[in-house]
C-alpha positions in Angstrom: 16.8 -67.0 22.7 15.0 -63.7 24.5 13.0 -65.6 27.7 10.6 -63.3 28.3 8.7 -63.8 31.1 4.9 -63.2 31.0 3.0 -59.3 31.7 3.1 -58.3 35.0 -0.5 -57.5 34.1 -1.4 -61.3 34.1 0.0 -61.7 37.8 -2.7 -62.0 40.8 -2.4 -59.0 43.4 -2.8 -59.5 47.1 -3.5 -56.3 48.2 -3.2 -53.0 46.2 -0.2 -52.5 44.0 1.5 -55.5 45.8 1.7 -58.7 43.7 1.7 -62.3 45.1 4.8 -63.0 43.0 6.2 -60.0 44.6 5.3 -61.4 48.6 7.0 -64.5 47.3 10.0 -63.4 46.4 10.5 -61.0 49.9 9.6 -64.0 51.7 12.3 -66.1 49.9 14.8 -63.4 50.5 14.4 -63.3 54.6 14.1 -67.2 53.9 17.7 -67.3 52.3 18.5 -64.6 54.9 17.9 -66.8 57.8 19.4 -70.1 56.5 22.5 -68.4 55.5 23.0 -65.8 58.2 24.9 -68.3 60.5 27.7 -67.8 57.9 27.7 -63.7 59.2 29.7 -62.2 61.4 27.2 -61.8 64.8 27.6 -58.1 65.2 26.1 -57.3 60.9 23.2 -59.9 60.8 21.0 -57.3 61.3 23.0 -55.2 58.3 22.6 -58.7 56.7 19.0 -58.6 56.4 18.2 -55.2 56.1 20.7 -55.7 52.5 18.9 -58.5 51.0 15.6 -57.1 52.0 16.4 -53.6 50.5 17.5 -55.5 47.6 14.5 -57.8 47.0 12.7 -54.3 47.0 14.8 -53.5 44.3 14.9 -56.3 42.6 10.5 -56.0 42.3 10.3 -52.5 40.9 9.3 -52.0 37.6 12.0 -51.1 34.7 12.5 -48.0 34.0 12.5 -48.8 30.1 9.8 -51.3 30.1 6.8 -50.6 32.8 5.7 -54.1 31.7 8.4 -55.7 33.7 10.1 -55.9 37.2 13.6 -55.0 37.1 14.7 -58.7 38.0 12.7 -59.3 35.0 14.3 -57.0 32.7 18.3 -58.4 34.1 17.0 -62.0 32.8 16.1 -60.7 29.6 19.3 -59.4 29.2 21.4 -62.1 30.5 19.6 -64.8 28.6 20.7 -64.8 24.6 20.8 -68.4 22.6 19.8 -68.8 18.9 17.6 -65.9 18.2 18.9 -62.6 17.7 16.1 -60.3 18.7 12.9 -59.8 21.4 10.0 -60.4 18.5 6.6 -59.8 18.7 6.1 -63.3 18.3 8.1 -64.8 21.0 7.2 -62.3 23.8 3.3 -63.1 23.1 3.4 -66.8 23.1 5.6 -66.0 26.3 2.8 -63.5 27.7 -0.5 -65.7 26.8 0.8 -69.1 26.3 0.6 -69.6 22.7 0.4 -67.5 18.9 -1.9 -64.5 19.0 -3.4 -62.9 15.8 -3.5 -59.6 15.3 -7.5 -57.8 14.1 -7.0 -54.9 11.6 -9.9 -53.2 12.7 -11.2 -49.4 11.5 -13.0 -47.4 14.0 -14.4 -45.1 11.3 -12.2 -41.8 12.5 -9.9 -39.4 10.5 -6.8 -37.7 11.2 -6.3 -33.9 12.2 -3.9 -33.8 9.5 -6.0 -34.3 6.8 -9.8 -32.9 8.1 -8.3 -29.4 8.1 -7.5 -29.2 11.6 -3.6 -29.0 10.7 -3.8 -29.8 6.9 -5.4 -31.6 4.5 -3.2 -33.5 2.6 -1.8 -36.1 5.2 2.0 -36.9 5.3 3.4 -37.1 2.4 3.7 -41.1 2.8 0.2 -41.7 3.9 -2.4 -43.6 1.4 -6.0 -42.6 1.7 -6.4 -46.2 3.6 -4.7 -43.9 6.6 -1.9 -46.7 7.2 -4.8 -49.3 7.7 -5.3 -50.7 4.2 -5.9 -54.1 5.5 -8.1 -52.8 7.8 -12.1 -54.0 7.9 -14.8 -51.5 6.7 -15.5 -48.6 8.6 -19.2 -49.0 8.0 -19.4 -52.5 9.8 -19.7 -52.7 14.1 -16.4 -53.5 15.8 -18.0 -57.3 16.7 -18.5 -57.5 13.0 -15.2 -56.6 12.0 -13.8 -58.7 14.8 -15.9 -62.2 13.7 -15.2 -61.0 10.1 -11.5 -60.8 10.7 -11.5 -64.0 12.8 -13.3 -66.0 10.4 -10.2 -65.6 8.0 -7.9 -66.2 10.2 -8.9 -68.7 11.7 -9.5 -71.0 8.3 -6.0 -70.9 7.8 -4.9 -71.9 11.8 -6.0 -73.0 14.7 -5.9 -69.6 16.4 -7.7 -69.1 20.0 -6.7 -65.7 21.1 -6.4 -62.3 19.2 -5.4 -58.6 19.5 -8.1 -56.1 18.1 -5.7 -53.4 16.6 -6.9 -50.2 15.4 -4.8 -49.5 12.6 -6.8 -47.0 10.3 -6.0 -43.3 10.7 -5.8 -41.3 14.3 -7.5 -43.8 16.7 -8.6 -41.5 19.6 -9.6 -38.5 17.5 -13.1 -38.4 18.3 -15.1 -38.0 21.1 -14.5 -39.9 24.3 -17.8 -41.5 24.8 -17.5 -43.0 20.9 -14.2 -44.2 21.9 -15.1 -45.7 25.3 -17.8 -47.4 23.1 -15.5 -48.7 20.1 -12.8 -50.3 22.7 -14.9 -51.6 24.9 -17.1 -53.4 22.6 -13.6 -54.9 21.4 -12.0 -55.9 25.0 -15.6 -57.3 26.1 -15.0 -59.9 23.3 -13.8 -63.2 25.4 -11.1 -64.3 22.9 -9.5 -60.6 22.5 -6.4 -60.8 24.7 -5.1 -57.0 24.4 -6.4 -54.1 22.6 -3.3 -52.0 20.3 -4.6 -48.7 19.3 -2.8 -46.6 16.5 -2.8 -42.5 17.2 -1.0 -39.6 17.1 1.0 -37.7 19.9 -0.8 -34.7 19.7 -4.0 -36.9 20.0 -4.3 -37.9 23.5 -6.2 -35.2 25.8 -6.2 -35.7 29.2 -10.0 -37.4 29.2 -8.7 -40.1 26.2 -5.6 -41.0 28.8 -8.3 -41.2 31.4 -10.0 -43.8 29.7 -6.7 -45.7 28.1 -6.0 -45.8 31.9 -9.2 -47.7 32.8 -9.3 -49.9 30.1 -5.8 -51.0 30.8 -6.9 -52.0 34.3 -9.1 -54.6 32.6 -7.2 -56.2 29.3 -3.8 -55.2 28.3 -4.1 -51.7 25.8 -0.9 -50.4 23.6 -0.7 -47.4 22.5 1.0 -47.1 18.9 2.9 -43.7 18.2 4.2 -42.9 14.9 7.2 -40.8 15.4 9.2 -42.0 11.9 12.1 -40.0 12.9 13.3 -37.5 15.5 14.6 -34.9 13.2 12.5 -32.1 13.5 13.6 -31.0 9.5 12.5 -34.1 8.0 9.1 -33.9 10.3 8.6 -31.0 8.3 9.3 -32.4 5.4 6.9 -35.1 5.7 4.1 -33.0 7.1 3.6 -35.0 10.2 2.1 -32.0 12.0 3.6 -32.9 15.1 7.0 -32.1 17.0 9.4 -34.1 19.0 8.4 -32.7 22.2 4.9 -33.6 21.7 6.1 -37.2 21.1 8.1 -37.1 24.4 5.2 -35.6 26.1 2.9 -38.3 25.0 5.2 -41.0 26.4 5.4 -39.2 29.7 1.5 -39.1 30.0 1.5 -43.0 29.1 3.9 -43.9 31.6 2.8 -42.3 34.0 -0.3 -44.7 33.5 1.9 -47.6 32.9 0.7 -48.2 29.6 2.4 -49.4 26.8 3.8 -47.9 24.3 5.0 -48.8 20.4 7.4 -46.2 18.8 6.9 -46.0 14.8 10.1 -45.4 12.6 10.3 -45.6 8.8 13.6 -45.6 7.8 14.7 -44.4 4.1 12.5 -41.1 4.2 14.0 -38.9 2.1 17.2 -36.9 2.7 17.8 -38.7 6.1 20.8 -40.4 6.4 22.4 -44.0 8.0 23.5 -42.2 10.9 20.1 -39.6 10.9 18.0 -43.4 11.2 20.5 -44.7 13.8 20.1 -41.5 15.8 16.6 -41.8 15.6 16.5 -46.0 16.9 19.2 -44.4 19.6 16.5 -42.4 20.8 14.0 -44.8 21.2 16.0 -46.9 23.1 16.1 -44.6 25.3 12.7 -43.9 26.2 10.7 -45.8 28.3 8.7 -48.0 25.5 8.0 -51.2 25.3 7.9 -51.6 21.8 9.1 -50.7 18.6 8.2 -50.8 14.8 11.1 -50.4 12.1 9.1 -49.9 8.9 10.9 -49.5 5.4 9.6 -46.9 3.6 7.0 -47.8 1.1 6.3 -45.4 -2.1 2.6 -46.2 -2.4 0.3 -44.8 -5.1 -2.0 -42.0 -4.6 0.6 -40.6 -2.2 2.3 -37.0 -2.5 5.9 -39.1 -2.1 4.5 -41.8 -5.0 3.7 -38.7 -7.2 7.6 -37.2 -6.4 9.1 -40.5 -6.8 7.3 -41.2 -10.3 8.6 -37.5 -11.7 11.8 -37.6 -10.1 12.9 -41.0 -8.8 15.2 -41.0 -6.0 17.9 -43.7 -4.2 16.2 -46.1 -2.3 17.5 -49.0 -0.2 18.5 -52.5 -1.8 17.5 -55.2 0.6 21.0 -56.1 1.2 21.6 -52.5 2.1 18.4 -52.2 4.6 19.2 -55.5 6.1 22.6 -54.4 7.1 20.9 -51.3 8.5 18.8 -53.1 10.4 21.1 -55.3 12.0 22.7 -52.2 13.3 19.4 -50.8 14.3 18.7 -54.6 16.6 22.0 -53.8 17.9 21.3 -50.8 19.4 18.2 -51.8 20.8 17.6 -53.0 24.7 16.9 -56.2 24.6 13.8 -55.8 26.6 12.3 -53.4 23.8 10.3 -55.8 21.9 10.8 -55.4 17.9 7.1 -55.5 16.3 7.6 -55.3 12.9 10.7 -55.4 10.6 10.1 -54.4 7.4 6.8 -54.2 6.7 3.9 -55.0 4.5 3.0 -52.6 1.7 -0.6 -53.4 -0.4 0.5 -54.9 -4.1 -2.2 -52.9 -5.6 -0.5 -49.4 -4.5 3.3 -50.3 -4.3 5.7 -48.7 -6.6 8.7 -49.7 -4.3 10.8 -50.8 -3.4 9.4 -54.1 -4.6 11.3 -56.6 -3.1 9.8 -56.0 -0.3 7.0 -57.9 -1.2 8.6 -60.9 -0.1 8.5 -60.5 3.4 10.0 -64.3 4.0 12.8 -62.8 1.7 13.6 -59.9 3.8 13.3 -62.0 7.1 15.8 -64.2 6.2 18.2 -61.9 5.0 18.1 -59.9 8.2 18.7 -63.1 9.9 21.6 -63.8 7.9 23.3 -60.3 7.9 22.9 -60.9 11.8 25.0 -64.2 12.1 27.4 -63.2 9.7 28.0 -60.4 11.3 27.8 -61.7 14.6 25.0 -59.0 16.0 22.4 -59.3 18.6 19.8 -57.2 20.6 21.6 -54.6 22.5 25.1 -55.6 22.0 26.0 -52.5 20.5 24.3 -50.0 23.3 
């Protein structure tokens, strides 16, 4: 099992940017330093102690591949591998707040430039006209109403305390910054919200919208979503993101550089890609410095420029025993500090024209976790 220790964010600071955990641990260092320096040669106890300190120092900087995390924490994460095969979602936020936290599909109302004209009007090819946020709330209801709508059905099937308000719908910081200051702030200022996940675009996040992720993350815990699907510039074309790769990489400069989180979005099966095209792509990510990631199986959904392809000309899809093997090589080549939101994902029954086994999500999770024994597969042991 992954033991991820909890956000850094959740720590108490004693004085700027240092953390109390932090003064501990220097202090425990000279500690051990003195009790053991009697075992040193007289003439390098100073060296002695100028090592371990330097080390310590080391030891409390943040990862360069998860900004969440010192790098002490980040050596644990790796060392420490029982039963479970991967860093989930689920695990790292009953690790961070101390028990299972619910996810709010909220809609904040907005569009996407690549569908109001701005770069096209037709969306990607993938996208139903729910923008990726069909189990979203209505966009005509306040965020608190959406929130103690959402909340309400939730919680009448568990006991759940603490939540993550997600904006999910569409391109969630194209619109003006004082509406979005508004939107996220009404949804952090509710008590039980722990974090706040926003869903955007790379080419979406002017230097003001930054400013204000920035701030916000000073106050709750905000991730930033990024759908990327895939790094290969011909098949981002094909889809019609509208973006490039260097805008992607460009956006997860400007969100490190604030220490805020992000989520990487791939969809793996998009047409013409192949094995080693998706495995290139989950390469990639685990390179950056992300905290998350999202492996989504491609979904042909009605209403959708792919669902209209597919239904003239139908094309090769995955079987699940074929996307679960891919996906066990995709956990593989992941660092096992990257935590793995999502799977497979979840597909509305009304629009889905395949691949429909994926409808059975405890199916598809089982499977995974079976290819992954049998084939003896963890979290970064193929990096």
């Amino acid at each position: 099992m992954f033991l991820i220790p909890k956000e850094i964010s959740s720590e108490n600071k004693l004085w700027k940017s240092i953390y109390i955990k932090d003064f501990i641990i220097i202090l425990g260092t000279l500690f051990f330093a003195w009790i053991t320096s009697s075992a040193i040669y007289d003439g390098l106890v100073f060296q002695y102690y100028v090592f371990l300190l330097i080390l310590s120092l080391l030891f409390i900087l943040k990862s360069s591949t998860n900004p969440s995390k010192r790098v002490y924490q980040a050596i644990y994460i790796l060392l420490t591998k029982n039963n479970l095969t991967y860093h989930s979602l689920d695990y790292e936020l009953k690790q961070t707040f101390g028990e299972k936290v619910y996810r709010l599909s909220l809609n904040g109302g907005m569009t996407c430039p690549n569908r109001d004209g701005t770069l096209d009007d037709r969306g990607c090819i993938f996208c139903s006209a729910g923008g990726s946020g069909d189990f979203a709330a209505a966009p005509d209801l306040s965020v608190h109403a959406q929130i103690l709508s959402a909340k309400k059905r939730i919680q009448a099937k568990t006991g759940c305390k603490k939540f993550i308000a997600y904006f999910q719908a569409y391109t969630n910081t194209y619109a003006p910054i004082e509406y979005l200051r508004r939107i996220f702030t009404e949804a952090i200022e509710e008590p039980d919200v722990a974090a706040l996940s926003i869903a955007t675009r790379c080419d979406c996040l002017p230097p003001d919208v930054l400013d204000l992720l920035d701030e916000l993350n000073r106050r709750k815990p905000v991730w930033i979503e990024l759908g990327l699907q895939t790094i290969h510039d011909k098949t981002l074309h094909a889809i019609r993101s509208g973006f490039t790769l260097s805008q992607f990489e460009q956006a997860v400069t400007d969100l490190h550089k604030r220490n805020i989180p992000v989520i990487t979005h791939l969809i793996l099966g998009l047409p013409g890609e192949t094995k080693e095209d998706m495995l290139s792509s989950v390469r990639y990510v685990g390179s950056l410095p992300v905290t998350g990631i999202k492996l989504q199986l491609l979904h042909i959904l009605k209403g959708t420029d792919l669902g209209t392809a597919y239904m003239a000309d139908p094309f090769p899809l995955f079987t699940l025993e074929e996307y679960c093997d891919l996906i066990a090589d995709c956990i593989a080549l992941l660092p096992p500090e990257i935590v793995i939101h999502r799977l497979t994902g979840d597909g509305p029954r009304n629009l889905l024209l395949a691949p429909l086994w994926s409808t059975d999500k405890k199916r598809v999770l089982n499977t995974i976790q079976k290819c992954l024994r049998e084939r003896d597969l963890w979290q970064g042991k193929n990096i």
